[in-house]
Each structure stands twice: as structure tokens, then as C-alpha cells.
matplotlib code that plots the C-alpha trace (Angstrom):
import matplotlib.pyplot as plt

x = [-133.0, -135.4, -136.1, -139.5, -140.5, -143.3, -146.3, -145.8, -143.2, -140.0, -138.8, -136.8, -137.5, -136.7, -139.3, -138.9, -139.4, -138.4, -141.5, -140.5, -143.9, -142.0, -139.4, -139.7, -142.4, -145.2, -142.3, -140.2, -136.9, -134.3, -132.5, -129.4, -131.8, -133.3, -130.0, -128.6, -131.7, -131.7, -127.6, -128.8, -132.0, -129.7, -126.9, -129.1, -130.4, -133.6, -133.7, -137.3, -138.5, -142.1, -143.0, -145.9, -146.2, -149.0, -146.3, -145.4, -147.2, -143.5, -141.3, -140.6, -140.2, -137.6, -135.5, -135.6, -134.5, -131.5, -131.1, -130.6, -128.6, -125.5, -127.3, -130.7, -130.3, -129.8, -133.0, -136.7, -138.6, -142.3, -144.3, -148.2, -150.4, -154.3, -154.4, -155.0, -152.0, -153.4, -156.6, -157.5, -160.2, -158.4, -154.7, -155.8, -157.1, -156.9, -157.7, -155.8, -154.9, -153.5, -151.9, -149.5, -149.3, -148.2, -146.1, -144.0, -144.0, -142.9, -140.1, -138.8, -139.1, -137.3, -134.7, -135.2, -136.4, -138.6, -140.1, -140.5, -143.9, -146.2, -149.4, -152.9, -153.4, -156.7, -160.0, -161.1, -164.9, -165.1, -163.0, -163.3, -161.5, -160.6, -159.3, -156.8, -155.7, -155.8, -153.1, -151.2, -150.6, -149.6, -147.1, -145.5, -145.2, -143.8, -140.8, -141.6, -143.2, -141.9, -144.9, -148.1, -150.4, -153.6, -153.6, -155.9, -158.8, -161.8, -161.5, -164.5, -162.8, -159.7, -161.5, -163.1, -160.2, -158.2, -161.6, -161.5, -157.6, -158.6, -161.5, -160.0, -156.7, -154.7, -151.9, -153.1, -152.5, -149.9, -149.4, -152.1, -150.8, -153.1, -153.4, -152.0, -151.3, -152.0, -154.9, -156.1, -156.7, -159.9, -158.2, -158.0, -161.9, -161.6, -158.3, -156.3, -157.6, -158.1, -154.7, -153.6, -156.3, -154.8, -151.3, -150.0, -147.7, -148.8, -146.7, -148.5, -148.6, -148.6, -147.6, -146.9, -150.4, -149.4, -147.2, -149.5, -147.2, -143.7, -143.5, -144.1, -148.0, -148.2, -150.7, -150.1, -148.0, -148.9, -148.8, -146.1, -145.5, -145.3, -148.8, -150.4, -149.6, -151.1, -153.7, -154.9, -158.5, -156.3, -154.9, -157.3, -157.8, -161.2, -162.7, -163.7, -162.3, -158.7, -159.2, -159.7, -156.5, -154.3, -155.7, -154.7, -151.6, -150.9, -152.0, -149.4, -146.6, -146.8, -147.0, -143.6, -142.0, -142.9, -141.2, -137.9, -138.9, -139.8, -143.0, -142.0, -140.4, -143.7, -145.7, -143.5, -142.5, -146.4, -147.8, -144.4, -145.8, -149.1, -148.0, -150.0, -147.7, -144.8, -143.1, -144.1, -143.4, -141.5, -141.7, -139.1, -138.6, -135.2, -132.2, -132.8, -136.9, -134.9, -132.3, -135.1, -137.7, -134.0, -134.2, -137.0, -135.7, -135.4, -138.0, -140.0, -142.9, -143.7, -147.3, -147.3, -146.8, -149.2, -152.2, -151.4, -151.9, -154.9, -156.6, -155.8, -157.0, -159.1, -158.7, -160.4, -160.7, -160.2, -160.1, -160.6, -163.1, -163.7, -160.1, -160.2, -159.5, -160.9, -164.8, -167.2, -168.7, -172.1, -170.8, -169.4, -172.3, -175.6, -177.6, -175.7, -177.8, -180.8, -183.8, -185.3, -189.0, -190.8, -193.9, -197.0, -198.4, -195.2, -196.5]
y = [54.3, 57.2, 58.5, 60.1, 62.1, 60.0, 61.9, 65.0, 63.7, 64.6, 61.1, 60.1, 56.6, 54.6, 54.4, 50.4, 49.1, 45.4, 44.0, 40.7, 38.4, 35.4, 35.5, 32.0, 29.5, 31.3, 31.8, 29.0, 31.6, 30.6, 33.1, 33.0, 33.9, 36.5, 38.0, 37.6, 39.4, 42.3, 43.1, 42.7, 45.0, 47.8, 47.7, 48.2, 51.3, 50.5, 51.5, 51.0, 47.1, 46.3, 43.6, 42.5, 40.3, 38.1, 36.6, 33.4, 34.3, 36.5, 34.3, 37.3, 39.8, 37.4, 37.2, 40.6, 41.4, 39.7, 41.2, 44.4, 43.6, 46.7, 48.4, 49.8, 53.7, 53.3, 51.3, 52.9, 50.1, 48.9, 46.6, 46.1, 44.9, 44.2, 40.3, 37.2, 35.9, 33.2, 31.4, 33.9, 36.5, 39.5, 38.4, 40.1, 43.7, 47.3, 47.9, 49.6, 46.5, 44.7, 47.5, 48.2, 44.4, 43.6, 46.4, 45.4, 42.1, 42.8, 45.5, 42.0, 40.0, 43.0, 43.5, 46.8, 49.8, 51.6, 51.1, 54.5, 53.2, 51.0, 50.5, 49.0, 46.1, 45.9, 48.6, 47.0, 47.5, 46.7, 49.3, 53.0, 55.7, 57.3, 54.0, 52.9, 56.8, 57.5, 54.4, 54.8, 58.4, 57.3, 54.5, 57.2, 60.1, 56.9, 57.0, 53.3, 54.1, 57.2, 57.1, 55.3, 54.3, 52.7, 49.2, 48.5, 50.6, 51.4, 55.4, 56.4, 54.8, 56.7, 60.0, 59.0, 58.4, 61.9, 63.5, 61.5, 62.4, 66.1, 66.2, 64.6, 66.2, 62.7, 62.5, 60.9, 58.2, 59.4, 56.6, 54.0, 50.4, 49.3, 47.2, 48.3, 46.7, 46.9, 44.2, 46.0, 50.2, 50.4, 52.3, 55.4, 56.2, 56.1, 55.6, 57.8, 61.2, 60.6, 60.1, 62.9, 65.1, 64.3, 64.1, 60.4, 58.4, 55.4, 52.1, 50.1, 46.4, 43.4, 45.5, 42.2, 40.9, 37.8, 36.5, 37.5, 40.2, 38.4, 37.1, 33.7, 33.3, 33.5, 32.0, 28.2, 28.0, 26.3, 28.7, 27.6, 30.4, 29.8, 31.5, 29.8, 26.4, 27.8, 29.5, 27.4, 29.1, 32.2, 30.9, 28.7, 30.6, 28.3, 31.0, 34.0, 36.5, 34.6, 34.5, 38.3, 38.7, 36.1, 38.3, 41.7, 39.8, 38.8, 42.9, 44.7, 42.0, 42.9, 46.9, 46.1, 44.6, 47.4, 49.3, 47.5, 46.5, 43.4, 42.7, 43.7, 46.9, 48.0, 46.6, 48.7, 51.3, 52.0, 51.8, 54.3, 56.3, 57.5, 61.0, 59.7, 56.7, 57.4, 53.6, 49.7, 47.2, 44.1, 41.0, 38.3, 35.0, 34.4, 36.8, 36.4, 37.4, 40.3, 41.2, 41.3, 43.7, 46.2, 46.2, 48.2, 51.0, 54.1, 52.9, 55.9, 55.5, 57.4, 58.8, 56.5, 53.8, 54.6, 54.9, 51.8, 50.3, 52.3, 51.2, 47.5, 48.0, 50.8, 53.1, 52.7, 49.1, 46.3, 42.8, 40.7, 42.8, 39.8, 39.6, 43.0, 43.5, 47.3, 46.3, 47.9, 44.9, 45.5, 44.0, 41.0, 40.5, 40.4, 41.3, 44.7, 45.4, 44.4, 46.3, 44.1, 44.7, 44.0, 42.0, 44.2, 41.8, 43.4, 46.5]
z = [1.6, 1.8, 5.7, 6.5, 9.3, 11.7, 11.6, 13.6, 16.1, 14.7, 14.2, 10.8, 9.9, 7.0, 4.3, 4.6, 8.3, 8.9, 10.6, 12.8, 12.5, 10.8, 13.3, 15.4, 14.6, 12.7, 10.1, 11.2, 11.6, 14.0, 16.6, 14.1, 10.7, 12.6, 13.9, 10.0, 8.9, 11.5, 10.6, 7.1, 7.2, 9.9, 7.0, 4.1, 6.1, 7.8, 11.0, 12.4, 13.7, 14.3, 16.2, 18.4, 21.5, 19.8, 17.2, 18.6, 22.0, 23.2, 21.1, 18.3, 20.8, 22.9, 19.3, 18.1, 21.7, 21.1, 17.7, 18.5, 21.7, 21.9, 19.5, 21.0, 20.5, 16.4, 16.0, 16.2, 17.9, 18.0, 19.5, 20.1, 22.6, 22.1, 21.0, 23.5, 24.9, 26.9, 27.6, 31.1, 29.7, 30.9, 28.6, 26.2, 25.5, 25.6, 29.2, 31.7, 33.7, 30.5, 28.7, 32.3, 33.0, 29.2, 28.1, 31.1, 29.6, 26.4, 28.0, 29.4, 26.6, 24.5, 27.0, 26.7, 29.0, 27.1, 23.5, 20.6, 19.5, 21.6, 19.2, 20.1, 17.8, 17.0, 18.3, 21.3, 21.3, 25.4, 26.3, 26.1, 24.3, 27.8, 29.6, 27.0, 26.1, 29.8, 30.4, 27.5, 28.4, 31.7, 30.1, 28.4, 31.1, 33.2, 30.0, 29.3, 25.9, 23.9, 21.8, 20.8, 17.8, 16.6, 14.6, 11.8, 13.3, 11.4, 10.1, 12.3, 15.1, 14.7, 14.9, 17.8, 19.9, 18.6, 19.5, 23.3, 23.7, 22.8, 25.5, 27.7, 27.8, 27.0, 24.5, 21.1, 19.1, 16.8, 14.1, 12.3, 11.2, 8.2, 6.0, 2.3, -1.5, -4.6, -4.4, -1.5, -1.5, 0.1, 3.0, 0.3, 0.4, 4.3, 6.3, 4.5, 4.4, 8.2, 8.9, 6.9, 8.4, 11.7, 10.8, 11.8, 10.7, 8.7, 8.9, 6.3, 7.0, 4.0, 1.2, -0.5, 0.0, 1.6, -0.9, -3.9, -5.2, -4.3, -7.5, -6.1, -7.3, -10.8, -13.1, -14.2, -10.7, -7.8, -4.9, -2.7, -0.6, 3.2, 3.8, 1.1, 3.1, 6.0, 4.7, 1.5, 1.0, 0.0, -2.6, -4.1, -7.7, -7.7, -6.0, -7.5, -5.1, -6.2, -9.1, -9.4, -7.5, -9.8, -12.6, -11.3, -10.5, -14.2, -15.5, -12.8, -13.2, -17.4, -16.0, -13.7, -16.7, -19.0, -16.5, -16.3, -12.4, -10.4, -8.9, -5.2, -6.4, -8.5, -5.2, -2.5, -4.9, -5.3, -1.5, -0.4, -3.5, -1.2, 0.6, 3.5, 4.0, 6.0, 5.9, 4.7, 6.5, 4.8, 7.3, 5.5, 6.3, 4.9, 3.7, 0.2, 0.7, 2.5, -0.1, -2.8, -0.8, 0.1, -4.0, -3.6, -1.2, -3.4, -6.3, -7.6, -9.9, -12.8, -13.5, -16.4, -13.9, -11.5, -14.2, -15.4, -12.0, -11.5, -14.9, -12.9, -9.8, -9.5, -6.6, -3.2, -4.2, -2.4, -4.5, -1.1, 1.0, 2.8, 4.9, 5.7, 9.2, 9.9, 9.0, 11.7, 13.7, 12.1, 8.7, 10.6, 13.0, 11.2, 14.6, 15.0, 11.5, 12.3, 14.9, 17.2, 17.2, 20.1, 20.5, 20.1, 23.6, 25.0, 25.6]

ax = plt.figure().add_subplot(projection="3d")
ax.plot(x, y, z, "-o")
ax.set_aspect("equal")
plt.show()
């Protein structure tokens, strides 16, 4: 396992972090799988868990709690709050009265006292710069959060908020979580260079594309990967977007061979390969989804390698632009686009 210093803070972490979605019932992983796949992920050298307090409304955060019990000071933890957990309007968030209510929340569910990295899931666009830096930065000086991040926010969006911690004297965001494969580079054009401009960490999040690059969704299979049973339209290579992706697949599993390397190890080998990443985040169900993603820890590509991927998927590009989760509102909301002339009887 390779270890990486965390943006500008001084912290080593493992180039593979075990992220801790699946654990409970959106991956159907019972208390003693996720215990087994903690010891497993510790042993085979990773030492940073990501979880969130959306995944499985507390239930991942109550089992990775329980994980680590006896073992807290070995283990880089992070968690995120932004996401509704509930039906009242204000569970849910990056406000201040959320952010202190939740993290303490989440503290309980962890059984912990303090988390290393508390992370805002998503860009709240109710809530200002100022309020969320100005409780964060209160969170931390309180020793309940060592230090913070961004999730999945739009580049523009991350310059804003270094630019609002720097005018308003607040500490910054000092990691971005986004969203990283093969199938999908468009964060190079834009995410990237800010984070390196900035200095963050960057803990990239579905390195396997959802199952596309496990190995598991090949062409003339049937796609039976857990998240192509809960998310069908994904996988359904009638569609042109999928059937782009199943042919990409096809090209980089012939360039992995080539290699002499599975399809994970050319998939995590590659996003671990970008000097602005710092760590990807592997979120197995089961030890052996585990035990094949560890194979990967170490895997250094070759130029060779990496212009044969390039001459698949070009870079910048992203082969589903349509589940991106960092698009500006004005691309999802056609009214944001659009000026509203007034009536000429208006006045």
C-alpha cells in the first residue's frame, strides 16, 4: 500500500480508503461482514474509512462505529453531513443549525469524540459560504472535527468558498470528494487543476463506475451487479449513453489484458495515477469484492498504458454526462437559463 500526504495537512493516508456506503441495507452487509471487511481492509494497510450519515439514514455510521471499536487512533476517519435525514425541512443541509445538531449525531452514532475529516456532501445553494465555513470552523476549534472538506462541488463553487474562508478569516475546506473513473474524467477540464491550485486532498469516490469496471458487466452478459438491480436504466446497453460505456468497457478490458492486469487494477491503478488524487475510495460489499480491489494497492501504470486508455476515452471526457452530480443548477433547471422578459404594458 502506497500512503499520501492529505492535501497540505500533514496527514499520511493510504492511497486506497475503504468507503462504508454498502455497509447495512443499501448494500445489504451485516454488522459481522462489515467488521470482517474493516479487519480485512486495516490488515491489508488502509487506514482511512469514509462514511456518511445519509447511508442507511445512521445505520453505516452505527456499524463502522463498532468496527473500529479499540482501535480509533490507527484509523483516519470521515464522515459527511449535507443530505436529508428525515422528512422536517431543516434535517438536512449545510446550515449552521444542522451542521452542530448532526455532527453531534454522527459523533454518537460513531462512538467516537471527534472525527479527522467532516465533509459537506453536496454544495448547498440556500446557504452561504460564510455560515457553513463560519460553523465548521467552529466545530473544529471546539476539537470535534480535526478537519473538513467539500463533496462533489462544482469547480467554481470550490473557489468560491476558499475565496469566502480567506475573507473572512475562517479555516478552509481542505479536501474535495468527486466523482472519478475511467468512463467518467470530465473533472480534469475543471475540478482538478482547482484542487491542485489550492492544494487539497482529493478522495475520489466510484472509481469502479458503479460496477461497470468490476469486471462484472461485460458484453453478451447480463449485468447482475447489485447496483444494476437497483438502478436498471444504468445498465440498460439499449441506450446509447450504455452502450458507449459497454464499449469503452470492451477497449480498456483488451488494454488491462495486454497489460497482464485485471479490470479493477487498470481502473484504480489509473484514477491513483492523477498527481492531484491523493486516495480512491473502494466501497465493497463482500470480502472477496474487497480482496480483489487490495489487488490493486501498489499498481503503477506505464505511459504505454495510459495512452491506450486515453486513445479510449479521451481526456476531460465524461461517457455519462447525465449522472454527474457537480452540474451547476442552470443545466438542471431550464429557468435558471432562461431571461424573463417583461411585458412591454408592464412598464
Amino acid at each position: 500500500m502506497q500512503y499520501r500526504t492529505l492535501g497540505r495537512t500533514g496527514v499520511q493516508v493510504s492511497s486506497l480508503a475503504l468507503g462504508a456506503m454498502n455497509f447495512g441495507s443499501i448494500g445489504r452487509t451485516t454488522q459481522d461482514e462489515a467488521t470482517a471487511i474493516v479487519d480485512a481492509a486495516l490488515e491489508g494497510g488502509i487506514n482511512l474509512i469514509d462514511t456518511a450519515d445519509m447511508y442507511g439514514r445512521g445505520e453505516s455510521e452505527e456499524m463502522v462505529g463498532k468496527a473500529i471499536a479499540g482501535r480509533r487512533d490507527d484509523i483516519v476517519l470521515a464522515t459527511k453531513a449535507y443530505m436529508p435525514m428525515s422528512d422536517e425541512p431543516n434535517h438536512q443541509g449545510a446550515s449552521r443549525r444542522w451542521l452542530v445538531t448532526e455532527l453531534d449525531n454522527s459523533l454518537r452514532r460513531l462512538g467516537v469524540d471527534h472525527v479527522d475529516l467532516y465533509q459537506i456532501h453536496r454544495w448547498d445553494p440556500n446557504t452561504s459560504d460564510e455560515e457553513t465555513l463560519s460553523a465548521l470552523t467552529d466545530l473544529q476549534r471546539a476539537g470535534k472535527i480535526r478537519y473538513f472538506g467539500s463533496s462533489t462541488f462544482p469547480a467554481y463553487r470550490i473557489v468560491e468558498a476558499q475565496w469566502a474562508a480567506r475573507e473572512h478569516r475562517l479555516s478552509r475546506y481542505v479536501t474535495e470528494q468527486p466523482s472519478y473513473s475511467l468512463l467518467q474524467r470530465g473533472i480534469e477540464s475543471h475540478v482538478l487543476p482547482v484542487t491542485e491550485q489550492y492544494g487539497l486532498g482529493v478522495l475520489v469516490w466510484s472509481p469502479l463506475a458503479s460496477g461497470w469496471l468490476s469486471g462484472a458487466v461485460r458484453a453478451g452478459r447480463e449485468a447482475d451487479t447489485h447496483r444494476s438491480v437497483i438502478l436498471p436504466e444504468r445498465f440498460d446497453t439499449s441506450l446509447p449513453a450504455n452502450r458507449a460505456r459497454l464499449d469503452a468497457v470492451e477497449k480498456l478490458a483488451a488494454v488491462a489484458d495486454e497489460a497482464g492486469l485485471t479490470l479493477i487494477q487498470l481502473a484504480l491503478g489509473f484514477v491513483t495515477a492523477h498527481p492531484a488524487v491523493t486516495a480512491a475510495l473502494v466501497g465493497p460489499r463482500t470480502l472477496d469484492h474487497l480482496h480483489s480491489q487490495l489487488a490493486a494497492a501498489g499498481t503503477v501504470l506505464s505511459d504505454d498504458v495510459l495512452d491506450a486508455v486515453d486513445a479510449v476515452v479521451a481526456p476531460g471526457t465524461d461517457l455519462a454526462a447525465h449522472e454527474k452530480f457537480d452540474a451547476t443548477p442552470a443545466l438542471l433547471d431550464p429557468a435558471l437559463r432562461r431571461r424573463r422578459q417583461r411585458h412591454p404594458a408592464a412598464g
